[in-house]
C-alpha positions as CSV (number, residue, x, y, z in Angstrom):
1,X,0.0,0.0,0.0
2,X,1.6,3.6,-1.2
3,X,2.5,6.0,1.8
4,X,2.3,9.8,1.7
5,X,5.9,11.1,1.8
6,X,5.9,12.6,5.5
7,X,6.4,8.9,6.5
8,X,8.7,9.7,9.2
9,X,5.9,11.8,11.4
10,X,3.1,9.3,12.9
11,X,0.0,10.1,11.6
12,X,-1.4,11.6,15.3
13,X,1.3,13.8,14.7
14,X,0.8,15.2,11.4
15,X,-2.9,15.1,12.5
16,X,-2.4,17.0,15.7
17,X,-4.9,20.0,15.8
18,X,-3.3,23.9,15.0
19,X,-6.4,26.0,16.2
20,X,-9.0,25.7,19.1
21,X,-11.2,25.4,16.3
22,X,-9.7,22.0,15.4
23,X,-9.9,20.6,18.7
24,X,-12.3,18.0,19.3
25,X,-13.5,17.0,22.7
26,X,-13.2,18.6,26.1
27,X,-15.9,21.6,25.3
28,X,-16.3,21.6,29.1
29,X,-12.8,23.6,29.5
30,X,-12.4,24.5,25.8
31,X,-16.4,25.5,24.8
32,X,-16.8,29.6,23.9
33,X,-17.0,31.5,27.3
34,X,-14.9,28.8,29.6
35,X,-11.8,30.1,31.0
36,X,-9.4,28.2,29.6
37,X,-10.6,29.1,26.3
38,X,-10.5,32.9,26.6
39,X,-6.9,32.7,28.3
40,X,-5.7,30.8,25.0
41,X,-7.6,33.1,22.9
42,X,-6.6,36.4,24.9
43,X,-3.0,35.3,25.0
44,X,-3.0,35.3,28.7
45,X,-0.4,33.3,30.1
46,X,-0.4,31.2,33.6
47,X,1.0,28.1,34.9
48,X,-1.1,25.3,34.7
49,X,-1.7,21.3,35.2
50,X,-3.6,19.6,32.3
51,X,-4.7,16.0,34.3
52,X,-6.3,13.5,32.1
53,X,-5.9,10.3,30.3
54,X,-3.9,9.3,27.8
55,X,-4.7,10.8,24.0
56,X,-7.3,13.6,25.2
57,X,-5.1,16.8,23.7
58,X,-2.6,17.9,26.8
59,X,0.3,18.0,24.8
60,X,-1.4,20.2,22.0
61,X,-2.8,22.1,24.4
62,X,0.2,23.7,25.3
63,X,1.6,23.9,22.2
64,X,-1.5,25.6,21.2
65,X,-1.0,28.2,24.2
66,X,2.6,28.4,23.3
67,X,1.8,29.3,19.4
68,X,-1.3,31.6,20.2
69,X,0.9,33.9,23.0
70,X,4.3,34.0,20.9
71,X,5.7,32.3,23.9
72,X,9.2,29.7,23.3
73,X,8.1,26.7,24.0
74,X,10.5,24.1,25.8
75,X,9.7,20.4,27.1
76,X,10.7,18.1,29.1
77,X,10.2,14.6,29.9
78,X,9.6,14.1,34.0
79,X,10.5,10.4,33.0
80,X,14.3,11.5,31.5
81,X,14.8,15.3,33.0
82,X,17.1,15.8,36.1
83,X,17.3,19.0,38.2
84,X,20.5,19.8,35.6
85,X,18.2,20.1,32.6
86,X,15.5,21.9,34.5
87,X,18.1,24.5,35.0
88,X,19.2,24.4,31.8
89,X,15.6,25.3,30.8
90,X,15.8,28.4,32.9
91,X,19.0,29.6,31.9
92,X,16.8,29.6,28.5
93,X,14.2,31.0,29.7
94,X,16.3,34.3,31.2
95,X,18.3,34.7,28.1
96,X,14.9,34.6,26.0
97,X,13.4,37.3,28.3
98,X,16.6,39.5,28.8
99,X,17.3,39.3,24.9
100,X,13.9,38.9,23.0
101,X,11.5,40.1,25.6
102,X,8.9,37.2,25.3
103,X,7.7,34.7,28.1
104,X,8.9,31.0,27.9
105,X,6.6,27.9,28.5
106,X,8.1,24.6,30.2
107,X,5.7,21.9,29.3
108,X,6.4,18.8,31.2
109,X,5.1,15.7,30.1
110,X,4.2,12.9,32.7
111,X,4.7,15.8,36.0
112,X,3.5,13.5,38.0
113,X,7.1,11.6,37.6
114,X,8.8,14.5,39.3
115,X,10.3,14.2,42.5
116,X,10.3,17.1,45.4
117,X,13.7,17.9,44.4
118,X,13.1,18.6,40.8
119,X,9.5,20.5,41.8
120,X,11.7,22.1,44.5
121,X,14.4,23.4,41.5
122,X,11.8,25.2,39.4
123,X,9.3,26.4,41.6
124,X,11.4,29.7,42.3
125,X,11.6,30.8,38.3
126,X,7.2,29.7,38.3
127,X,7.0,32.2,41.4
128,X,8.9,35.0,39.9
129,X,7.4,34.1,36.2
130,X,10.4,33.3,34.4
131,X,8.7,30.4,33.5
132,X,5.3,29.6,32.5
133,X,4.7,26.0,33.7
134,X,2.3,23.5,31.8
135,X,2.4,20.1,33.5
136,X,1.2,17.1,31.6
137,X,-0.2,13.8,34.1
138,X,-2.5,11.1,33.8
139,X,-2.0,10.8,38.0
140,X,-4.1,13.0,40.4
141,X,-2.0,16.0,41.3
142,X,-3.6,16.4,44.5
143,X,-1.2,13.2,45.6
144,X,1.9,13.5,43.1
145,X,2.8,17.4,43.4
146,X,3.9,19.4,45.8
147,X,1.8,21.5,47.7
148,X,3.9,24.8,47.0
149,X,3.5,23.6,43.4
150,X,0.1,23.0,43.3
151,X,-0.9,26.8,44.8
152,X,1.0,28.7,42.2
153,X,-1.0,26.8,39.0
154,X,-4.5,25.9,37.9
155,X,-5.6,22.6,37.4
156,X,-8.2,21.5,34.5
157,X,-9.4,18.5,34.1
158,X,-9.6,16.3,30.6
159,X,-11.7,14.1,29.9
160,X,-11.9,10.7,27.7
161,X,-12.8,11.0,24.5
162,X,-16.2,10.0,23.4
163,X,-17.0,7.2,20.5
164,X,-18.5,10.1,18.9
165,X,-15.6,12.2,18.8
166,X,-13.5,9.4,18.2
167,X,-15.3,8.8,14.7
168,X,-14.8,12.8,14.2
169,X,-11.1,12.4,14.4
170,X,-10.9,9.2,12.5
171,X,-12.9,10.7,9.8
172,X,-10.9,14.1,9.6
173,X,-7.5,11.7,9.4
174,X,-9.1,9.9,6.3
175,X,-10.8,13.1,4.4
176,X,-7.1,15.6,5.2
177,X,-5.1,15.5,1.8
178,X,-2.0,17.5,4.0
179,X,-1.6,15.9,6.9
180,X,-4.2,12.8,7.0
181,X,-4.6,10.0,4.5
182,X,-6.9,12.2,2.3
183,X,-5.2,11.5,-0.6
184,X,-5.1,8.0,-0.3
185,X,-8.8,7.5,-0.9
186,X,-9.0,5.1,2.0
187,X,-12.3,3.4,2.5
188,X,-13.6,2.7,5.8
189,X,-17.0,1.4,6.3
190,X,-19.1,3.1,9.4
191,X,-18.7,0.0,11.3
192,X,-15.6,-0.5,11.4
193,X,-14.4,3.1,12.0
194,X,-17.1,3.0,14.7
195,X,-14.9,-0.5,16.0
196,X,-11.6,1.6,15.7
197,X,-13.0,3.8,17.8
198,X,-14.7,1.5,20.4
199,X,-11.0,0.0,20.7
200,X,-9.3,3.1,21.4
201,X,-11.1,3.5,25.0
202,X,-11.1,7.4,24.8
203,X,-7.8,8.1,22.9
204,X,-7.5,9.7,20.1
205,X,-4.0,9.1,19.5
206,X,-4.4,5.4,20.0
207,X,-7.5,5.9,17.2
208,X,-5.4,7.3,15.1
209,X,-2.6,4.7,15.0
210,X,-5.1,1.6,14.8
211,X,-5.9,3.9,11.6
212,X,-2.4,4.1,10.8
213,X,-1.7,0.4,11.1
214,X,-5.0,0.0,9.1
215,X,-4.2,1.6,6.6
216,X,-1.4,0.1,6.0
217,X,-2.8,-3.4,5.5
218,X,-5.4,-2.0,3.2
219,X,-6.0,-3.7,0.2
220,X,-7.1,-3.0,-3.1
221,X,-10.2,-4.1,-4.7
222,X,-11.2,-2.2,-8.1
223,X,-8.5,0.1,-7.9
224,X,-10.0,1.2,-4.8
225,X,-8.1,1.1,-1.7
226,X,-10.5,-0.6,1.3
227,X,-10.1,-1.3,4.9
228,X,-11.9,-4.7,5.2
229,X,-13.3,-6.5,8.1
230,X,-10.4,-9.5,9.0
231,X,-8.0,-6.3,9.1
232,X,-9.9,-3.8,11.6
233,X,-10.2,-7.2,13.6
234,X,-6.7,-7.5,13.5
235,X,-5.5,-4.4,14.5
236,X,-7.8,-4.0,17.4
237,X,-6.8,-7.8,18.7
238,X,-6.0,-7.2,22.2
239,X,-6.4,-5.4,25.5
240,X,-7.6,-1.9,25.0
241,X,-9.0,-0.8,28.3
242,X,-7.0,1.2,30.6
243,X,-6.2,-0.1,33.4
244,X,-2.6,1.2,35.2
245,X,-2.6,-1.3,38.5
246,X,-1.6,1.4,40.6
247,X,-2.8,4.6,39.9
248,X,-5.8,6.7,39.9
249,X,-7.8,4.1,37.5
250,X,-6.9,1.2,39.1
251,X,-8.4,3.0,42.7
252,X,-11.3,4.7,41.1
253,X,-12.6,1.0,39.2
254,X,-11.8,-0.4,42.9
255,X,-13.6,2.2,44.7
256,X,-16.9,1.9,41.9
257,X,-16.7,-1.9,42.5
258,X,-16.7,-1.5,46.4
259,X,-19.7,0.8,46.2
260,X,-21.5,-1.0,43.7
261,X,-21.6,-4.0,45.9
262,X,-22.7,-1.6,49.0
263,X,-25.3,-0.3,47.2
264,X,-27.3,-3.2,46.7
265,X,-26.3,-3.1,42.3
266,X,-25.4,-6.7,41.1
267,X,-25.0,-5.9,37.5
268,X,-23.1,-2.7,38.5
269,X,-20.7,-4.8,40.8
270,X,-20.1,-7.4,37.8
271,X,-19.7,-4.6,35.4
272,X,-16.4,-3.1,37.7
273,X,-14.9,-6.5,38.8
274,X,-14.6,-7.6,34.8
275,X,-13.7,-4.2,33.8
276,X,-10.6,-4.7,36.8
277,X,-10.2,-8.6,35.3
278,X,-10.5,-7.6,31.8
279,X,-7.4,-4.9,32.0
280,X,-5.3,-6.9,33.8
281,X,-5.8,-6.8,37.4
282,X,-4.6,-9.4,39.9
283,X,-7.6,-11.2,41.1
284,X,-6.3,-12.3,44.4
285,X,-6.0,-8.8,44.9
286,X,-9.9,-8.1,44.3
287,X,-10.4,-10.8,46.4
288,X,-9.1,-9.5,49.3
289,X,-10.9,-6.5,48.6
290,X,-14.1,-8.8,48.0
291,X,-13.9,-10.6,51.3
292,X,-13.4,-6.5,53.1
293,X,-16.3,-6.1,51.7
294,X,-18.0,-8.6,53.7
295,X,-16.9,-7.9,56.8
296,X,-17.5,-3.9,56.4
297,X,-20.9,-3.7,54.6
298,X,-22.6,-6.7,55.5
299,X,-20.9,-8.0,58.9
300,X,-23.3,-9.7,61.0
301,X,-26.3,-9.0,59.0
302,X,-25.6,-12.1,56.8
303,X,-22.4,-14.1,58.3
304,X,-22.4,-16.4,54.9
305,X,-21.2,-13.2,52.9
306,X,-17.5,-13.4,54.7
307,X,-17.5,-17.2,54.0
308,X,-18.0,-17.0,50.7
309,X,-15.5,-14.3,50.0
310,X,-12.8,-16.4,51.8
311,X,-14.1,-19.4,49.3
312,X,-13.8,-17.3,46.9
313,X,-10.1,-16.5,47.6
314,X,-9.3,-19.9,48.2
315,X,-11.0,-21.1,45.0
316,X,-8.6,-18.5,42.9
317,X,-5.4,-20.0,44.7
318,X,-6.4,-23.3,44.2
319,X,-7.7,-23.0,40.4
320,X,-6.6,-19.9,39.3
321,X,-8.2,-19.0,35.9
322,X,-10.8,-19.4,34.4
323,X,-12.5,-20.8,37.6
324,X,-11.2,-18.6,40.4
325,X,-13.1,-15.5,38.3
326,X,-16.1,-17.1,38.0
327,X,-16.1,-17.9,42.0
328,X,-15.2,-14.2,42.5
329,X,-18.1,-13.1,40.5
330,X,-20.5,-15.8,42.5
331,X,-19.1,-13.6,45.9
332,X,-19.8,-10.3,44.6
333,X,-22.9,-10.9,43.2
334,X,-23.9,-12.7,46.6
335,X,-22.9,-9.9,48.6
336,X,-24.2,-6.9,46.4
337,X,-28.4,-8.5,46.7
338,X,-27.4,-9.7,51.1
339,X,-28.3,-7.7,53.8
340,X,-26.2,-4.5,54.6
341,X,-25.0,-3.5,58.2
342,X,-21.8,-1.6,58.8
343,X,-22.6,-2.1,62.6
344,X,-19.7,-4.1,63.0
345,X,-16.9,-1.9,60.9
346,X,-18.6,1.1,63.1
347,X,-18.2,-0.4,66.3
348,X,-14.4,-1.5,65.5
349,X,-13.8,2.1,64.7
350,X,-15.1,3.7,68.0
351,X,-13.3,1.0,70.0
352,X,-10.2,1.7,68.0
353,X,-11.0,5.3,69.3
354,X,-11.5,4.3,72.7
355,X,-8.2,2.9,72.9
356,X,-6.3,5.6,72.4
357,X,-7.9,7.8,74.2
358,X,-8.1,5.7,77.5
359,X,-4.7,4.1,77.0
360,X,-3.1,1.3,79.1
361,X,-6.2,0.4,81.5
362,X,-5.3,-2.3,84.0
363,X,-7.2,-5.4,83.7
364,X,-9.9,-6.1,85.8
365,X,-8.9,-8.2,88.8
366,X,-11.5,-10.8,88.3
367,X,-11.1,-11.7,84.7
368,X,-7.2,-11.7,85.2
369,X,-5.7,-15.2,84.9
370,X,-4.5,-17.0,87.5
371,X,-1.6,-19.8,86.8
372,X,0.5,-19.4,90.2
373,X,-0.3,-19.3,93.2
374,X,1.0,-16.1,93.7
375,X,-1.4,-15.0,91.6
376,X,-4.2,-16.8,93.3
377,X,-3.0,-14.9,96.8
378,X,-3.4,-11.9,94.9
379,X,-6.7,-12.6,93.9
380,X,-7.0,-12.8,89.7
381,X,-9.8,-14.6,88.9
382,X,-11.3,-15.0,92.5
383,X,-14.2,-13.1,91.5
384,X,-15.0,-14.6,88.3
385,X,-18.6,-16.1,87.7
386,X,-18.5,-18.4,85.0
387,X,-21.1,-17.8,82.4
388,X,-22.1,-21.5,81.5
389,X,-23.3,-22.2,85.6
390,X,-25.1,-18.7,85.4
391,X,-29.0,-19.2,84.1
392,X,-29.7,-18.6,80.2
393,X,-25.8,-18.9,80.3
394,X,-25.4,-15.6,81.3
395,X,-23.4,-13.8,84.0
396,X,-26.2,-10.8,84.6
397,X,-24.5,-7.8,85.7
398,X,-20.9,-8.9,85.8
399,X,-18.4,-6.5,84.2
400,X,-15.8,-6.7,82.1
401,X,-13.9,-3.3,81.2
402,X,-11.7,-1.9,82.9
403,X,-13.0,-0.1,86.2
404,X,-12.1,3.9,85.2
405,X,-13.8,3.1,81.7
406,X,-17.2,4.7,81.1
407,X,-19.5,1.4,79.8
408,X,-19.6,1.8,76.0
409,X,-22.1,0.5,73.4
410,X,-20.0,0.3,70.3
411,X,-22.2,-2.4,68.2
412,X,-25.4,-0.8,67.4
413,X,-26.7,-4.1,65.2
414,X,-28.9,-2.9,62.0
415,X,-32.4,-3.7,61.9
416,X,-31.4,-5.8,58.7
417,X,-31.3,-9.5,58.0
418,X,-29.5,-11.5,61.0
419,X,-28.6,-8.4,63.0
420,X,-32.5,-8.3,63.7
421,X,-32.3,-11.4,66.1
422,X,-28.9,-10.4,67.2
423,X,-30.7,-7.1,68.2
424,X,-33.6,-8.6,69.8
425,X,-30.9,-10.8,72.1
426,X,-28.3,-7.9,73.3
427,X,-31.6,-6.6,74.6
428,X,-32.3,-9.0,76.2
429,X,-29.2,-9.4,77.8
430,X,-29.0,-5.5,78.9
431,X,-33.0,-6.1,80.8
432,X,-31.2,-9.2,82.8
433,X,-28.3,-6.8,84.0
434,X,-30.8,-3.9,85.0
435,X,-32.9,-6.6,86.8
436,X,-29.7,-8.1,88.4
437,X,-28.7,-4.3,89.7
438,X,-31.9,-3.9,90.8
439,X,-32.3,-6.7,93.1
């Protein structure tokens, strides 16, 4: 298949937008009247961070800011740059202002890779304005910048691209005669550009090189140059989903499965645990998240849950895959339609408070133990009633926190499922003692 002559430049590159008005996506930042917008359009320069995922228009972005304000334009790679190329880039960025009188902008791509030190070495020239700084991250920059960083820029937000304005891009790559494959005459049926675009999970410059690759394998039929089914299927065999086992996808698609399954949603819980399968997550990891759940959303409201999810996990070790998914799927469905009571996970949290607070609180003489005699002459234990010789097998009255401790009533079981009966028996339990104290 012939290739245009600017072979050496990817076609996301040659393809990259020059004007707002060739942007596609992100209208919630870039639509007429929002403020990123009017500062590209009035030229006015400030440091910012563009966070987003991959292929949403953060590079061009800043070149587009760069080329609209007359600014130089310097980048640098967190990934590669050390604190000795950052001040080379102000060193640049001084002569550019003392010599030409314009403003310089330091895009860096993948910020988030920065360490303090290398935040700590520009942050002076952002303060003073030397430098305009554009950061580029796919990470939250609430957790990977600097605080002293994060003050002195603006942070917008970009979004994944749409199927809809995937097929926009596709198409414009196909109809450009410059910089696209315009004046290849490519052929691309709807449904499989609409494929190309289902694959590239909200990317455009993944769309564009699945089109790239594409059209490279076309073939010709009639003189005409088609993209056929078998090839679209090829280039889009494999994982496409983004899933980056560590950062802010991989603990948002946690997070959704978590609260899918605490919300009572079965379909919604299924939908997040093969999303976290499907791009690659460990599933002995989920299941230790799974059988969490249990204990923190259902507890004692149905018991069975927390079996199942350490059945789960056990079925995973034992089987691994295909199996061990299917087993996890079996838990989280169970425990998204049981019974919900965080009663439990409550009441271990105010103890946990309780313990800090009191500290070190002897132990009770009477429900000390008591292996020497020493111990026996000093009492431990004397005072003990044992429950199973006390009627209903219960030791009415008795006490056992620590004397100076106020008597607490952490577990407050839900009116849900098991934790009914549990709740009808504690109250039981609490009319024997005020009977025993009154007597």
């Amino acid at each position: 298949m012939p290739k245009q002559t600017d072979t050496w430049r990817p076609l996301a590159d040659r393809m990259r937008p020059q004007s707002l008005d060739d942007f596609t996506g992100q209208t919630h930042i870039l639509g007429p009247g929002k403020p990123l917008r009017s500062a590209i359009e009035e030229g006015s320069l400030h440091s910012m961070v563009l966070w987003g995922p991959p292929g949403t228009g953060k590079t061009t972005l800043a070149k587009l800011f760069a080329e609209q304000t007359h600014a130089e334009f310097l980048t640098l790679s967190a990934v590669l740059a050390g604190v000795k190329d950052i001040r080379d880039a102000v060193a640049t960025a001084q002569r550019i202002r003392a010599m030409e009188d314009r403003q310089t902008i330091l895009f860096v791509d993948e910020a988030h890779r920065f360490n303090k030190a290398q935040q700590d070495a520009f942050l002076p020239y952002v303060e003073d304005g030397t430098l305009i700084f554009i950061g580029a991250t796919t990470e939250n920059p609430s957790f990977e910048l600097n605080s002293a960083l994060l003050s002195r820029v603006r942070t917008y937000v970009l979004k994944r691209l749409d199927p809809t304005a995937l097929c926009t891009i596709i198409d414009q790559a196909l109809e450009n005669r410059e910089q696209g494959l315009g004046s290849l005459r490519i052929e691309l049926a709807a449904e499989l550009r609409d494929r190309l675009a289902e694959a590239a999970d909200g990317d455009a410059r993944r769309a564009l090189n699945l089109l790239e690759i594409a059209s490279d394998l076309a073939e010709t039929d009639g003189g005409r140059a088609v993209i056929p089914e078998h090839i679209v299927a090829e280039v889009i065999t494999g994982g496409t989903r983004r899933f980056d086992k560590g950062g802010d996808v991989f603990y948002d698609q946690i997070s959704a499965l978590h609260k899918s399954v605490r919300g009572s949603n079965p379909d919604a819980a299924l939908y997040w645990l093969v999303r976290m399968l499907d791009g690659g997550c460990d599933p002995l990891y989920i299941a230790r998240r799974v059988v969490r759940m249990a204990s923190e959303d259902i507890g004692n409201a149905d018991p069975r849950a927390l079996t199942l999810g350490l059945a789960a996990w056990d079925v995973q070790e034992r089987l691994g895959s295909p199996e061990g998914e299917l087993a996890l799927a079996q838990a989280v469905v169970y425990m998204a339609c049981a019974a919900k009571s965080n009663a439990v996970y409550a009441a271990y949290n105010a103890a946990r408070s309780d313990v800090r607070k009191h500290g070190s609180l002897e132990v009770p003489v009477h429900l000390r133990n008591a292996p020497t005699r020493l111990m026996k002459e000093l009492g431990y234990g004397k005072a003990y009633r044992y429950a199973h010789d006390e009627p209903e097998a219960y030791a009415a009255g008795e006490t056992y926190l620590p004397e100076d401790m106020p008597e607490p009533h952490y577990y407050q079981p839900a009116l849900r499922g098991l934790e009914i009966r549990i709740s009808e028996k504690l109250a039981h339990l609490r009319e024997l003692d005020r009977d025993y104290r009154k007597s």
